[in-house]
Z-matrix of the N, CA and C atoms (Angstrom, degrees):
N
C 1 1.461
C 2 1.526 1 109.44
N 3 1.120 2 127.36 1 132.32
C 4 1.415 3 133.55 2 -168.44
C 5 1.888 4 95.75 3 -99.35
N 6 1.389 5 96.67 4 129.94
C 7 1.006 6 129.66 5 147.45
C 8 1.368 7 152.80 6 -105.19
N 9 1.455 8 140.06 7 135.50
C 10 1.338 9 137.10 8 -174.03
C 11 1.326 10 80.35 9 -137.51
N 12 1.346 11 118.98 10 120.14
C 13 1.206 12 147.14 11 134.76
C 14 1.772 13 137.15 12 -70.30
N 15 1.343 14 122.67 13 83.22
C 16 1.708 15 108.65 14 -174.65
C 17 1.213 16 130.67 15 -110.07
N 18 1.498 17 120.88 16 110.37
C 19 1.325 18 130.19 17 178.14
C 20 1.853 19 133.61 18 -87.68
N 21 1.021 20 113.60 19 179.95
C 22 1.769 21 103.60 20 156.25
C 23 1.627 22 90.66 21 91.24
N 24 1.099 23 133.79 22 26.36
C 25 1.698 24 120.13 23 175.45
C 26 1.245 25 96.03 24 -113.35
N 27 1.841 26 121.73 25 157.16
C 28 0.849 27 127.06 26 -173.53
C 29 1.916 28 102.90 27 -169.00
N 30 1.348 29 93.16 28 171.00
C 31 1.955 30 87.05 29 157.98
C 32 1.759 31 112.26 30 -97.80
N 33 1.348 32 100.82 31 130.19
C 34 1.444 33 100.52 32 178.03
C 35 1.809 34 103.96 33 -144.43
N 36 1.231 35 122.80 34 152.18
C 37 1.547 36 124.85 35 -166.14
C 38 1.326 37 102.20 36 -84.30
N 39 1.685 38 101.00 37 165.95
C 40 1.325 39 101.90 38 -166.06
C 41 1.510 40 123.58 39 -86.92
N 42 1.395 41 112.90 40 138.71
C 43 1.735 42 97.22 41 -155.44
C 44 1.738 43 94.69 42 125.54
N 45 1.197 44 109.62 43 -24.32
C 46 1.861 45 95.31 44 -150.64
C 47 1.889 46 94.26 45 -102.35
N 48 1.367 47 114.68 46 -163.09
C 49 1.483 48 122.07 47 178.38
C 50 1.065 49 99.77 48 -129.96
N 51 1.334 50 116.10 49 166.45
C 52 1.417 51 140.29 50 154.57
C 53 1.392 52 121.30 51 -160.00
N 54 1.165 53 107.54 52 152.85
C 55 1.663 54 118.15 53 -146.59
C 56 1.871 55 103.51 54 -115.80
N 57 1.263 56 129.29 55 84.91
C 58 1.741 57 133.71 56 174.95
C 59 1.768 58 101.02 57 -53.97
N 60 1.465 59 98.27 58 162.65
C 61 1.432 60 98.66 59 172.45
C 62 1.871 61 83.35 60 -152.37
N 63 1.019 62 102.03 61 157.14
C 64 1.745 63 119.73 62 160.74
C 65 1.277 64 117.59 63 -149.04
N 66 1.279 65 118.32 64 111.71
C 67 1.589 66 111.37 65 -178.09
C 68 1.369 67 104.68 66 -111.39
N 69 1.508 68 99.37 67 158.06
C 70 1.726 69 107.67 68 -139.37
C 71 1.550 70 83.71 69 -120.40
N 72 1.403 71 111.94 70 127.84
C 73 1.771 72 105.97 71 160.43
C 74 1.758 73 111.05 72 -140.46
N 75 1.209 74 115.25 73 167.77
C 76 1.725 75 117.18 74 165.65
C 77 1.647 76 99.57 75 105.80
N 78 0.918 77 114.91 76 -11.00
C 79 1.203 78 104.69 77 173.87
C 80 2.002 79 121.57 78 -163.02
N 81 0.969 80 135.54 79 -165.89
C 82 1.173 81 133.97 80 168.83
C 83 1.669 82 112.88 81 -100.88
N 84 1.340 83 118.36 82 129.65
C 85 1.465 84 132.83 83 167.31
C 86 1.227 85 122.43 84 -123.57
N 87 1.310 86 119.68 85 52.91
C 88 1.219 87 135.55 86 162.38
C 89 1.497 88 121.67 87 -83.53
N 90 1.573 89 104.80 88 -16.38
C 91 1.434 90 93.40 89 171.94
C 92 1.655 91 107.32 90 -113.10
N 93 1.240 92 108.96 91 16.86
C 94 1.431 93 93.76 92 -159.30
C 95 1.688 94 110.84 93 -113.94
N 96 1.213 95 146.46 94 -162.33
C 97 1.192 96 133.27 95 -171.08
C 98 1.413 97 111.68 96 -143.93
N 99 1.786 98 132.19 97 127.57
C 100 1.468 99 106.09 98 -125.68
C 101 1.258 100 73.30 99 -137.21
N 102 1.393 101 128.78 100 135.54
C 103 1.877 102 130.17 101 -147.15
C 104 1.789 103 88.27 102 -148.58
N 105 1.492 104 101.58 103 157.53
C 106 1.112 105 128.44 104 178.45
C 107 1.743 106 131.09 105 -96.51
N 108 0.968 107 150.88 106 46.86
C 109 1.053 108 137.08 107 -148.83
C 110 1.915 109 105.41 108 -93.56
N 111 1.600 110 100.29 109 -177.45
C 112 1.567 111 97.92 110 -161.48
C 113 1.759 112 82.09 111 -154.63
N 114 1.319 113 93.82 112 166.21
C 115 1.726 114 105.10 113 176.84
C 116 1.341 115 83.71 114 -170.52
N 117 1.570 116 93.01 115 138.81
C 118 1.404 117 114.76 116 156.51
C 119 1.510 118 132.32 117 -109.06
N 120 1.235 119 143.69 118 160.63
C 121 1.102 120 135.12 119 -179.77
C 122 1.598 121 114.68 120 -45.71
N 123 1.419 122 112.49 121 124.03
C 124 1.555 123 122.01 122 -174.90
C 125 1.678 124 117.50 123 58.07
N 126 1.182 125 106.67 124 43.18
C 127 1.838 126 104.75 125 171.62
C 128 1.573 127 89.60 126 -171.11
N 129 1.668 128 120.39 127 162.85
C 130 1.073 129 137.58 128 -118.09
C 131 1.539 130 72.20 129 -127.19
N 132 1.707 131 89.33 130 141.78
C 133 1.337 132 116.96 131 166.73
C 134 1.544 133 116.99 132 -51.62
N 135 1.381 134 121.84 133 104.80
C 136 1.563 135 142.88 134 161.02
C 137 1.366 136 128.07 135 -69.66
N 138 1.407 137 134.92 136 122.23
C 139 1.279 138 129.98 137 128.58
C 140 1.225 139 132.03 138 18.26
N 141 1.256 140 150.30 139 91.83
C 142 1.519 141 138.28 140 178.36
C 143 1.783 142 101.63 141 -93.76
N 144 1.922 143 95.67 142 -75.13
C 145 1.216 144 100.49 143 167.52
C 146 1.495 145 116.13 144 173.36
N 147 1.572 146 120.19 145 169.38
C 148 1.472 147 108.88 146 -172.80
C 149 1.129 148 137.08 147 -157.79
N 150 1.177 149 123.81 148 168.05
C 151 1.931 150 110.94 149 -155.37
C 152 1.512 151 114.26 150 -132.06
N 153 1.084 152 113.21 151 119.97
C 154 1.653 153 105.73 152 167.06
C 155 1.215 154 146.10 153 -80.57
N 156 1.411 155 111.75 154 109.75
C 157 1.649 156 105.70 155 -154.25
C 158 0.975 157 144.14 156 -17.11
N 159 1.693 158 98.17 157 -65.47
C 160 1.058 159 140.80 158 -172.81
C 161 1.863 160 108.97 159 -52.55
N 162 1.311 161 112.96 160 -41.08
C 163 1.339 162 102.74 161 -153.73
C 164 1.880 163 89.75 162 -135.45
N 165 1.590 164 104.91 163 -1.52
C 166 1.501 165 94.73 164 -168.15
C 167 1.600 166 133.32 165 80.89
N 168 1.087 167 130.42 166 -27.59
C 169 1.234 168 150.71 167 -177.82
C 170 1.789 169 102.41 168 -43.45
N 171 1.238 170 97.20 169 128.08
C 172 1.699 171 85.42 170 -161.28
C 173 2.228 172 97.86 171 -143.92
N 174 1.281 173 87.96 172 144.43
C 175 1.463 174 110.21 173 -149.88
C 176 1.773 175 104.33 174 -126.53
N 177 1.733 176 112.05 175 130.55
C 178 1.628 177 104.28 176 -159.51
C 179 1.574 178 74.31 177 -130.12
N 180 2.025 179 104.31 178 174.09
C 181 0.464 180 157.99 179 114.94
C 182 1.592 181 131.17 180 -4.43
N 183 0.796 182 134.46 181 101.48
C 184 2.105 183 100.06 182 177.19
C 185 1.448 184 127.18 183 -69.42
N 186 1.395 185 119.41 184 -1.08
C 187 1.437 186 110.96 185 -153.68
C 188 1.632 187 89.27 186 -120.54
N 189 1.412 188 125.98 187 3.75
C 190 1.433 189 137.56 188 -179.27
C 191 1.844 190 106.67 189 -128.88
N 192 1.243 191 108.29 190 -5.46
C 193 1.678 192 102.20 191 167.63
C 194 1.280 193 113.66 192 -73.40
N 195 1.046 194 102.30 193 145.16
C 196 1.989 195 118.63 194 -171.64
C 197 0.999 196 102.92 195 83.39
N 198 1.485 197 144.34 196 1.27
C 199 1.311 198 124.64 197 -167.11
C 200 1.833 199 108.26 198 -133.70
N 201 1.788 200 99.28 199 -50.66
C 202 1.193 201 100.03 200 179.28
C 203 1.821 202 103.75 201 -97.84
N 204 1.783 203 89.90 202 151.54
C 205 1.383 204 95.22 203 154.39
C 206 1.382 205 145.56 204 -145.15
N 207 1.295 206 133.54 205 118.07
C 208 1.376 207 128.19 206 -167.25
C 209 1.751 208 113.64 207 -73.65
N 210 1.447 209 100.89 208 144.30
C 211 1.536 210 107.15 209 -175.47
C 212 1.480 211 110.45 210 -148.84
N 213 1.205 212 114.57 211 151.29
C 214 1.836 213 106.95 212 -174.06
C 215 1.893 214 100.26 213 -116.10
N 216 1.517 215 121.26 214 142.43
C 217 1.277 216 115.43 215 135.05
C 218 1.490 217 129.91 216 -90.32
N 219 1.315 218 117.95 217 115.40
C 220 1.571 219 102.03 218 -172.84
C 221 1.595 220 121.89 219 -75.40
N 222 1.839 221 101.86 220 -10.39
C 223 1.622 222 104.54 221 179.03
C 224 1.187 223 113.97 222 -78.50
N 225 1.613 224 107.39 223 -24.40
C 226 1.361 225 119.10 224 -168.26
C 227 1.453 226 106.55 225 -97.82
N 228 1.755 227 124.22 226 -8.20
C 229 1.647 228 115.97 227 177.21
C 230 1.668 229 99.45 228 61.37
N 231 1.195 230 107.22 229 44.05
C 232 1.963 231 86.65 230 179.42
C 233 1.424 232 93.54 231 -149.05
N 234 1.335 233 135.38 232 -179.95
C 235 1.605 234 137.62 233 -166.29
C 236 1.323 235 98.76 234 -167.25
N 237 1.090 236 118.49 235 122.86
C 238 1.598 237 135.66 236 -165.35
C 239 1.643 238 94.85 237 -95.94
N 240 1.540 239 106.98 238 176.38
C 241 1.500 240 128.66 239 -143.59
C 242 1.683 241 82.72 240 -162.65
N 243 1.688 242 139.51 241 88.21
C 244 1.154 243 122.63 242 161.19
C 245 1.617 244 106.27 243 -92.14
N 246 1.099 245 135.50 244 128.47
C 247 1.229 246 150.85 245 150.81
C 248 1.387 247 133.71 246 -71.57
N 249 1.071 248 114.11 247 98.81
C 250 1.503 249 100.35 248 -173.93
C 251 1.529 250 103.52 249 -135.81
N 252 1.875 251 113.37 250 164.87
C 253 1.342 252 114.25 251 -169.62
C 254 1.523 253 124.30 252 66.25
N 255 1.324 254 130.04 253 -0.67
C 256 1.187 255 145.27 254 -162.84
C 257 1.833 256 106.13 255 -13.47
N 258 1.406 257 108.03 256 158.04
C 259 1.266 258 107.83 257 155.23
C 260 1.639 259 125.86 258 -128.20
N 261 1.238 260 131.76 259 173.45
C 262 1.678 261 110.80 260 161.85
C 263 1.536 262 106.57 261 -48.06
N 264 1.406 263 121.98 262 -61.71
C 265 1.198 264 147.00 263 -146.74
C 266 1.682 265 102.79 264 -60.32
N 267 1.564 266 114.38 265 -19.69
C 268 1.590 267 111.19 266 -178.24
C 269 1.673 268 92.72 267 -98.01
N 270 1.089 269 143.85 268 4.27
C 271 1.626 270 132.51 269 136.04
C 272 1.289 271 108.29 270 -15.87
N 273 1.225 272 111.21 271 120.20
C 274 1.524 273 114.69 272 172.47
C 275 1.854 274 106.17 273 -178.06
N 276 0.988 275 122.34 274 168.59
C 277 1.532 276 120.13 275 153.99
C 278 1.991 277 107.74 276 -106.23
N 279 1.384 278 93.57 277 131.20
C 280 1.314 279 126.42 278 -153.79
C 281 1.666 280 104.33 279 -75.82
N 282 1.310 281 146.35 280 140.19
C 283 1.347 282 106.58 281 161.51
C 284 2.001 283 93.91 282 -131.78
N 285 1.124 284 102.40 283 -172.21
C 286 1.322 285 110.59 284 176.39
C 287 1.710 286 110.05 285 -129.86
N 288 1.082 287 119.23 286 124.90
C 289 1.711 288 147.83 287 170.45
C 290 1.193 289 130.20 288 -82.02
N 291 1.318 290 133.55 289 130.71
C 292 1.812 291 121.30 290 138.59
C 293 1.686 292 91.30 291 -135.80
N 294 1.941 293 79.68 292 162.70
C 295 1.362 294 100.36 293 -178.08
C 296 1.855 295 94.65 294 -153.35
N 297 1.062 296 102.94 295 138.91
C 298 1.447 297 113.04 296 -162.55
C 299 2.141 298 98.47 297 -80.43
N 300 1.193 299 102.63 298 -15.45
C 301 1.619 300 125.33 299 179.10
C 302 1.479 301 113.00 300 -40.66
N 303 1.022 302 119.99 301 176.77
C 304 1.563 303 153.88 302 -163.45
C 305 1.865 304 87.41 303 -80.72
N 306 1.069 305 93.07 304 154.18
C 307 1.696 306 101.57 305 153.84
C 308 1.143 307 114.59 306 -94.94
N 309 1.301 308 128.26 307 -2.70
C 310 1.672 309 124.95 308 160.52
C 311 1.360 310 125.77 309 -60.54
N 312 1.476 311 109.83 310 -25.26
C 313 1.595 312 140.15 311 -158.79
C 314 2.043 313 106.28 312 -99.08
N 315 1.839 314 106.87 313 -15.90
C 316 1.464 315 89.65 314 -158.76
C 317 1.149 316 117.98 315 -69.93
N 318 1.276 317 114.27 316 -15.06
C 319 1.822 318 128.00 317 -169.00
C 320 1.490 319 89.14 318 -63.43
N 321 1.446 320 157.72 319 -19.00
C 322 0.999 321 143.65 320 -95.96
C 323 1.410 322 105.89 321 -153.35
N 324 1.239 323 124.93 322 77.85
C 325 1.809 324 136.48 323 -166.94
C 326 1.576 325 85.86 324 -36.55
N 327 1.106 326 124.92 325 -75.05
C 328 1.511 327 131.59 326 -160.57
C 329 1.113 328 117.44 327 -47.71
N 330 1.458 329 125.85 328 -18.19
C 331 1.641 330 126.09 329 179.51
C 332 1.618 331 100.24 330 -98.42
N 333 1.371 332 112.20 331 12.58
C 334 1.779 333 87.61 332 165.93
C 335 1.917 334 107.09 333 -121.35
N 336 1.631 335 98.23 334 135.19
C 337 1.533 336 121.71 335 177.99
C 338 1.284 337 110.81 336 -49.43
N 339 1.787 338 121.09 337 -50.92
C 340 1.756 339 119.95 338 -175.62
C 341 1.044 340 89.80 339 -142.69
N 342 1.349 341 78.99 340 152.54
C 343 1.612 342 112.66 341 173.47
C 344 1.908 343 110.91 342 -141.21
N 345 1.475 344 101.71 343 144.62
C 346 1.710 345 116.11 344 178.60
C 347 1.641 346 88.69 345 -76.85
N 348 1.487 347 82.06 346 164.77
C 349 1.472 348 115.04 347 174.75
C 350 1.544 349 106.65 348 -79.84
N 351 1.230 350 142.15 349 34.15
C 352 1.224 351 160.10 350 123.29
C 353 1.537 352 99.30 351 84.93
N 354 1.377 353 132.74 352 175.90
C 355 1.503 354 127.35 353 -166.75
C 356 1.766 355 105.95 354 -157.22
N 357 1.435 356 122.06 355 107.61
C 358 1.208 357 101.67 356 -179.65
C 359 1.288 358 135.24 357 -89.12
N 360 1.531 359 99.87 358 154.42
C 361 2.036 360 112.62 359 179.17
C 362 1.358 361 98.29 360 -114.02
N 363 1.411 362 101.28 361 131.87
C 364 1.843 363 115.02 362 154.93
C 365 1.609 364 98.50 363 -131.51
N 366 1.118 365 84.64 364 138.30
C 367 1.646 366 118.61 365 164.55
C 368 1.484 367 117.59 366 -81.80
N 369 1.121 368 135.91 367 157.44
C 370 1.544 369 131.49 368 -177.08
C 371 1.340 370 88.00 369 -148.06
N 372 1.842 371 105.47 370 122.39
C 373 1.325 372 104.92 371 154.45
C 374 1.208 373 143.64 372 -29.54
């Protein structure tokens, strides 16, 4: 049974970091590409950003480049979420993805197979 597990959310002010984790089990994701998305209250699950296991190759967002960054352990099966610079506006509950797909496809809620039970961040002015 595949799991995505996501931890590390919290309330923290704006300015500050926080660090996501999702650890991945039930199956192998070595080929697949393991993405970040976020939703906030009343608007549609977004893009954060995403990384390919296999080779690392890692893919943002625009409104989280320079700031956030995705990273994988492969001993550990898990893919980090660094946050940094925070804003109110990245408030959201967080979730974690794979999709065995194209990198043409990652922007693309619908091209990923699982998803975690998601973890929330608020920002405080």
């Amino acid at each position: 049974q595949v799991q995505l597990v996501e931890s590390g959310g919290g309330l923290v002010r704006a300015g500050g970091s926080l660090r996501l984790s999702c650890a991945a089990s039930g199956r192998t994701f070595s080929s697949y590409y393991m993405g970040w998305f976020r939703q906030a209250p009343g608007k549609e699950r977004k893009f954060v950003a995403a990384i390919r296991w296999s080779s690392g190759n890692t893919y943002y967002g625009d409104s989280v480049k320079g700031r956030f960054t995705i990273s994988r352990d492969n001993a550990k099966n898990t893919v980090y979420l660094q946050m940094n610079s925070l804003k109110p506006d990245d408030t959201a509950v967080y979730y974690c993805a794979a999709t065995p797909r194209s990198s043409l496809q990652l922007r693309d809620r619908s091209a990923y197979d699982y998803w975690g039970q998601g973890t929330q961040v608020t920002v405080s002015s």
